[in-house]
C-alpha positions as CSV (number, residue, x, y, z in Angstrom):
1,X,0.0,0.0,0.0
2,X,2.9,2.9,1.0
3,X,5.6,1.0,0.9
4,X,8.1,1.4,-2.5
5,X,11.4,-0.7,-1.4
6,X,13.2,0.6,-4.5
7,X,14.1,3.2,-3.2
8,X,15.5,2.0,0.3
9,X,19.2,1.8,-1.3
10,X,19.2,5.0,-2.6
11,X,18.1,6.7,0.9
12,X,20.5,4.6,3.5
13,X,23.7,4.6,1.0
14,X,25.1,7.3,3.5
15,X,25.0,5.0,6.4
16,X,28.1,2.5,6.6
17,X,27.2,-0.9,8.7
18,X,28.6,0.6,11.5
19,X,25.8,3.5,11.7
20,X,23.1,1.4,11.2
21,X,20.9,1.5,14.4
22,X,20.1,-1.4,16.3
23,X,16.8,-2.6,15.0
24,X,13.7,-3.6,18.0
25,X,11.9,-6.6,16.3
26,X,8.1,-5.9,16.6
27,X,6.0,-8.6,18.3
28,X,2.7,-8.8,16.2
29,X,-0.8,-10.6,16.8
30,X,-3.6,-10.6,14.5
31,X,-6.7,-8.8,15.1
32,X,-8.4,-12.1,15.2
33,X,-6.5,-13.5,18.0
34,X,-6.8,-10.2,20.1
35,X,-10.7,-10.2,19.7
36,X,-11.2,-13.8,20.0
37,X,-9.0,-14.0,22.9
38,X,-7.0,-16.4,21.7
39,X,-4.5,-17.3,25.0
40,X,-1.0,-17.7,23.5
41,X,-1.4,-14.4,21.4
42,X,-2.8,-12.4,24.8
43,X,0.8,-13.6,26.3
44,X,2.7,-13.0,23.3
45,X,1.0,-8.8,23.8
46,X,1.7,-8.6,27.4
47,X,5.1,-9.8,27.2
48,X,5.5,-7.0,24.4
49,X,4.0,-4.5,26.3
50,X,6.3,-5.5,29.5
51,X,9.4,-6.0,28.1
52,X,9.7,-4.1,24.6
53,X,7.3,-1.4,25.5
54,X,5.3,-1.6,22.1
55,X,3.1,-4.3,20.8
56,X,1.9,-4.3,16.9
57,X,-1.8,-6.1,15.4
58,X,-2.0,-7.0,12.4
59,X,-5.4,-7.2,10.0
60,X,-7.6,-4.7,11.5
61,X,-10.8,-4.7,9.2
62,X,-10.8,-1.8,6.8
63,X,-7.8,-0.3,8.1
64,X,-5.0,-0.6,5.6
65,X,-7.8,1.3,3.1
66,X,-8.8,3.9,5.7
67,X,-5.1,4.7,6.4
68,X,-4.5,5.4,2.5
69,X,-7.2,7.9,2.7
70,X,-5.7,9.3,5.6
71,X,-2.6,10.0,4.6
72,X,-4.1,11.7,1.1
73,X,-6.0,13.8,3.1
74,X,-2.5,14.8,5.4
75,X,-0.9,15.8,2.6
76,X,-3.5,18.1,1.0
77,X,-4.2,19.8,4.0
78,X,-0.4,20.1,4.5
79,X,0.1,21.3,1.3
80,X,-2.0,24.4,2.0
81,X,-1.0,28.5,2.1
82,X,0.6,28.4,6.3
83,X,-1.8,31.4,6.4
84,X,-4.8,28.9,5.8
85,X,-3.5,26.3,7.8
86,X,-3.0,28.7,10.4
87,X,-7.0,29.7,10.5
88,X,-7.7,26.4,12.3
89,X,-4.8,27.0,14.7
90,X,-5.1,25.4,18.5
91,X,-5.5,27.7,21.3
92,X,-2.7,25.5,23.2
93,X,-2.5,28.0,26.4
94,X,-4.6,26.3,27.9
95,X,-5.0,22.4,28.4
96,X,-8.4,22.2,27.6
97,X,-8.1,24.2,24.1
98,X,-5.7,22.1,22.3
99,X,-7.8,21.2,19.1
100,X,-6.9,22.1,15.5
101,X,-3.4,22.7,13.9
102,X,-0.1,23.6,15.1
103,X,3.6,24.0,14.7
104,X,6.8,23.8,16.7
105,X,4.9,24.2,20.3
106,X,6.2,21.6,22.3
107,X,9.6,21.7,23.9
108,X,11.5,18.5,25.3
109,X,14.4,18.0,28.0
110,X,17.9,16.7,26.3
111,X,20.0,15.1,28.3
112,X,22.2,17.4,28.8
113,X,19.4,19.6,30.6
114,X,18.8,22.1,27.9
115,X,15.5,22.5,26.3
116,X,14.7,22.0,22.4
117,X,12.0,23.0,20.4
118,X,10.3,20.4,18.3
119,X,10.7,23.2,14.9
120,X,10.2,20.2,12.6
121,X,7.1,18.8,13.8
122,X,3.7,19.9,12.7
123,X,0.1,18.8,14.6
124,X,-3.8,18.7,13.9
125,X,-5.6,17.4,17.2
126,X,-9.0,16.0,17.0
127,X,-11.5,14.3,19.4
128,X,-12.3,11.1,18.4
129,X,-15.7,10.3,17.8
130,X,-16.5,13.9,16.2
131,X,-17.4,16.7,18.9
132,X,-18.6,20.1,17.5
133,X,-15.6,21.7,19.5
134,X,-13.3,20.2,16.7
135,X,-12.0,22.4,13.7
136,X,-12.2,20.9,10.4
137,X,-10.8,22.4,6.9
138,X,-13.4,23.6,4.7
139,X,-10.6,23.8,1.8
140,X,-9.8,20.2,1.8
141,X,-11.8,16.7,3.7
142,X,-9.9,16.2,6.5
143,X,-12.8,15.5,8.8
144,X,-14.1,12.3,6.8
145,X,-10.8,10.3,7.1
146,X,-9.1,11.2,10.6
147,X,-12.2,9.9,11.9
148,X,-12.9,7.1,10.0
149,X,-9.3,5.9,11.0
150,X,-9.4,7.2,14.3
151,X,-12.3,5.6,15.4
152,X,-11.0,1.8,14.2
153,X,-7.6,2.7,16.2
154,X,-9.8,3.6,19.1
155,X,-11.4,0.5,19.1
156,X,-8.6,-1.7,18.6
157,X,-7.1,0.4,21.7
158,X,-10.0,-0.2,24.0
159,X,-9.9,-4.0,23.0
160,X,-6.5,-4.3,23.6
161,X,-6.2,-2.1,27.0
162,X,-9.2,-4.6,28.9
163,X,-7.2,-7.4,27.7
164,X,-4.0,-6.3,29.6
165,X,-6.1,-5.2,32.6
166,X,-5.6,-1.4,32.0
167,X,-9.2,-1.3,31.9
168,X,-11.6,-3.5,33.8
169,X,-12.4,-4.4,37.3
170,X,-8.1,-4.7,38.2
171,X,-8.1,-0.4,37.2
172,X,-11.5,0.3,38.1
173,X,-11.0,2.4,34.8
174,X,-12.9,2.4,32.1
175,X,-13.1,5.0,29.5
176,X,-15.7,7.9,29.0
177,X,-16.9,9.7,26.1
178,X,-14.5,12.1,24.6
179,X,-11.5,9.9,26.0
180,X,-9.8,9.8,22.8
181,X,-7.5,12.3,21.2
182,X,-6.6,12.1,17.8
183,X,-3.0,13.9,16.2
184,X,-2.3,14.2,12.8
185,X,1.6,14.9,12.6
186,X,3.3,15.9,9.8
187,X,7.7,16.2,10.1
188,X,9.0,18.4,7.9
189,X,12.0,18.5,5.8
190,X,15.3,19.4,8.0
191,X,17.8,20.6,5.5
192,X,18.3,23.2,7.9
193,X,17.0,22.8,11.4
194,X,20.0,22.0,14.5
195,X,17.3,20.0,16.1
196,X,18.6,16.3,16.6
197,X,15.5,14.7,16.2
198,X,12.2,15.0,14.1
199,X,11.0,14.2,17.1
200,X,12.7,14.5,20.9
201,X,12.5,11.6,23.6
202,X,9.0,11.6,25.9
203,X,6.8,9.6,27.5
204,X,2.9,10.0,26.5
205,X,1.4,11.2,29.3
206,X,-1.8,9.6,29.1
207,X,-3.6,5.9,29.7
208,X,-2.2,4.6,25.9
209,X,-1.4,5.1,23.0
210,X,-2.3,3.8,19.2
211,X,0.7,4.8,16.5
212,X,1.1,3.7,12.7
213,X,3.8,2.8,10.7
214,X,4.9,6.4,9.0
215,X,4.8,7.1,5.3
216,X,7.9,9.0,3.7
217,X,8.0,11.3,0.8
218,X,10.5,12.8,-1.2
219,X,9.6,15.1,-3.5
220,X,6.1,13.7,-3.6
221,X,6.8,10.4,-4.7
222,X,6.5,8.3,-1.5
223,X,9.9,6.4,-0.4
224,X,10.4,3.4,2.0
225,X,11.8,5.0,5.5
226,X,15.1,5.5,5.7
227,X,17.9,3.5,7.5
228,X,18.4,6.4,10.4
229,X,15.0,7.6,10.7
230,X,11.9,6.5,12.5
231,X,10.3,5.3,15.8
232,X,12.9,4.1,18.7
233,X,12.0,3.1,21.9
234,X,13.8,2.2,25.1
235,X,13.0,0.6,28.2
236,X,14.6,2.5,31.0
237,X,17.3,5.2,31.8
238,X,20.8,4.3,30.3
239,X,19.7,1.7,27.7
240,X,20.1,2.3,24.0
241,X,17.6,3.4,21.6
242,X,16.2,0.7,19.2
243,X,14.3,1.4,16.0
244,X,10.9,-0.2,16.4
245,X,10.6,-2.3,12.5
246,X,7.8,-0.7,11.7
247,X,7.6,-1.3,7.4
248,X,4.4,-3.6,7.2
249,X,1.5,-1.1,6.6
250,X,-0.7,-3.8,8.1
251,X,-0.1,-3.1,11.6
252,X,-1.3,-0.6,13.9
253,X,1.3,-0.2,16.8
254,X,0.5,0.3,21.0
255,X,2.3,1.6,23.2
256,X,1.6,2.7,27.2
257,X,1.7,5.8,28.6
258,X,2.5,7.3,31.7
259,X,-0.9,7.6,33.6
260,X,-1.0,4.0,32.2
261,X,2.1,2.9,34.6
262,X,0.5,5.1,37.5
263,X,-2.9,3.6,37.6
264,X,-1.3,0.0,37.2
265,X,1.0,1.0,40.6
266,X,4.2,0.2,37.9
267,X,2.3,-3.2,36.7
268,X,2.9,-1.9,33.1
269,X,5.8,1.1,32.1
270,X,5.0,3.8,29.9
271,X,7.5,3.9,26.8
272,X,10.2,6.2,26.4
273,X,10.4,7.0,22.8
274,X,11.5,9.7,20.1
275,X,11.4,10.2,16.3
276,X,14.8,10.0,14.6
277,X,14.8,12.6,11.7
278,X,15.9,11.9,7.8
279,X,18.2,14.2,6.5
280,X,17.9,16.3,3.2
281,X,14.3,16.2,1.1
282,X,12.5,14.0,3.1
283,X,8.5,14.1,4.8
284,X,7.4,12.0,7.1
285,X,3.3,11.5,8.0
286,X,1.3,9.6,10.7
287,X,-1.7,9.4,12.8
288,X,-1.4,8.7,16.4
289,X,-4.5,8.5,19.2
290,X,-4.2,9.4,22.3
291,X,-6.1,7.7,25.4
292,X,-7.1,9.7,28.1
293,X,-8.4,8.6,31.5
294,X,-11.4,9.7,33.4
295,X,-10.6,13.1,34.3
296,X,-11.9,13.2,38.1
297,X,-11.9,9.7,39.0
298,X,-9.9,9.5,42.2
299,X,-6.5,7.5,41.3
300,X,-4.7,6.1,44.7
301,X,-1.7,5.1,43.4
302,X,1.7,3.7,45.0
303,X,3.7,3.7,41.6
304,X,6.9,5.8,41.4
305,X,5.6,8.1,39.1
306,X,3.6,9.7,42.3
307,X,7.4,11.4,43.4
308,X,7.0,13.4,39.9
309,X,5.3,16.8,40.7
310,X,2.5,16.1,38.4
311,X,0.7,13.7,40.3
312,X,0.4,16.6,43.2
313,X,-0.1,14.3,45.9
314,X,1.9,12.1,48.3
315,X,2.3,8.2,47.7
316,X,-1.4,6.4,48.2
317,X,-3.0,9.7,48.2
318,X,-6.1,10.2,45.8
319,X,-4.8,12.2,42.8
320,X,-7.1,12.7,39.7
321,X,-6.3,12.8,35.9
322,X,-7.1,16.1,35.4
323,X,-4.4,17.2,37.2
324,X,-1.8,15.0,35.9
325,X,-2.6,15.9,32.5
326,X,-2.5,20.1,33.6
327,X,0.6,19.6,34.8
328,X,2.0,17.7,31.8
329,X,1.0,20.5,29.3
330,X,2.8,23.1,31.5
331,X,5.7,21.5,31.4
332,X,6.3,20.3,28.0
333,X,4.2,23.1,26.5
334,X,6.6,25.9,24.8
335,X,6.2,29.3,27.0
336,X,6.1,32.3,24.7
337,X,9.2,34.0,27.0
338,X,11.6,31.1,26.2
């Protein structure tokens, strides 16, 4: 469907053997065996989850076809005047306005303690299912395919989530309308950017999140990803970055978040992750859904996530998810004075 594997030699000729990165072979289930329960594949996705921090299904109904519009859709509305674009901008000061587009508004930590702006990255948030609150295009049909893909990635999600006891009667979480946030993200080219990364390392804040393999254009002729670019994920502190193999455009991809370790009392880790970039002419487009948790159900959690400021309460003490997700904005949210 995306994929053109001609043109992988021509893109990682740069990269000597030495340079290639280490490569995180993705553990994949069917979406037959996740919704039929199938016992062997449940294992195979909770080991995943536990121990490579991402987990991919394979053969979601009417997904490959929904994606393909999806991506279309990306492109034409990235392909617009920024002047447009910018009409259906996000009103990201505050937590609760952060729907339409956006550019370059979230900073992240390096480790060397200095802050970097994510210049090359591009967003479009969405509630998924529809809301009136969201802001749609009328130049080109956005709203038709980010919610006709975001709603099969939402459900997949939800399956998969009760399966691993995120949700259920281990949590006492379960979602509620307007729990899902959808982001269309667009990485520009970097011919001339000092940022590292198309992307810099994070954890999601929220309950989980749904990811797709990313489609790559040069020029606009789509190309297969590049050697050094892409998803890599780590486990913990001090262990190398792997590239997630993530070139089957079958697959959607899962990975937990942060509120996802706090409400599991460090059951299940959130994923430390960040997009390496592609250098020279190259675009890179995806989808990814956020899950958020009930906003002011009372969490009492022992996890060690409850030292980080965010949770605002002591260990065992009732926090809520409102809160957590307030303070993650103001933290990774760029300030107009920086």
């Amino acid at each position: 469907m995306f994929r053109i594997f001609a043109s992988l030699l021509l893109l990682t000729s740069s990269l000597s053997l030495a340079e290639l990165p280490e490569i995180l072979d993705l553990d994949v289930i069917t979406y037959q065996e996740l919704s039929e329960g199938d016992a062997q594949a449940l294992e195979t996705l909770t080991r995943a989850l536990h121990d490579k921090g991402i987990v991919g299904i394979r053969g979601v109904p009417e997904y490959e076809e929904r994606y393909s519009a999806f991506i279309k859709a990306s492109r034409d509305f990235h392909a617009l005047p920024e002047d447009v674009k910018e009409l259906y901008s996000a009103g990201r000061e505050a937590a609760d306005d952060c729907l339409g587009y956006e550019s370059g508004k979230e900073r992240f930590q390096l480790p060397s303690g200095d802050w970097v702006v994510d210049d090359l990255k591009t967003s479009y948030y969405a509630q998924v299912p529809n809301i009136p609150e969201n802001k749609w295009p009328v130049e080109v049909d956005l709203e038709g395919p980010f919610q006709a893909l975001g709603q099969l990635m939402a459900q997949t999600g939800e399956l998969i989530m009760y399966q691993i006891g995120l949700l259920g009667e281990e949590t006492g979480i379960h979602l509620e309308e307007g729990a899902c946030l959808g982001r269309m993200l667009y990485y520009r080219k970097s011919e001339n950017s000092q940022n590292p990364h198309w992307c810099g390392a994070h954890f999601d804040h929220g309950l989980f999140t749904a990811i797709l393999p990313a489609v790559y254009f040069v020029d606009g002729h789509e190309v297969a990803e590049p050697a050094e670019a892409g998803l890599f994920v780590r486990r913990h502190a001090g262990a190398p970055y792997k590239k997630v193999s993530a070139n089957d455009p079958s697959v959607m991809m899962f990975q937990v978040g942060e509120f996802g370790q706090v409400i599991s009392n460090d059951g299940i880790r959130a994923t430390e992750h960040r997009v390496h970039k592609a250098e020279g002419a190259i675009e890179r487009y995806t989808l990814a859904l956020f899950f958020n948790a009930p906003f002011d159900t009372p969490i009492y959690s022992t996890s060690e996530l409850t030292s980080d400021t965010r949770y605002g309460a002591k260990t065992g003490e009732a926090s809520t998810y409102r809160h957590w997700n307030k303070a993650s904005y103001e933290r990774y949210l760029l300030k107009q004075d920086l």
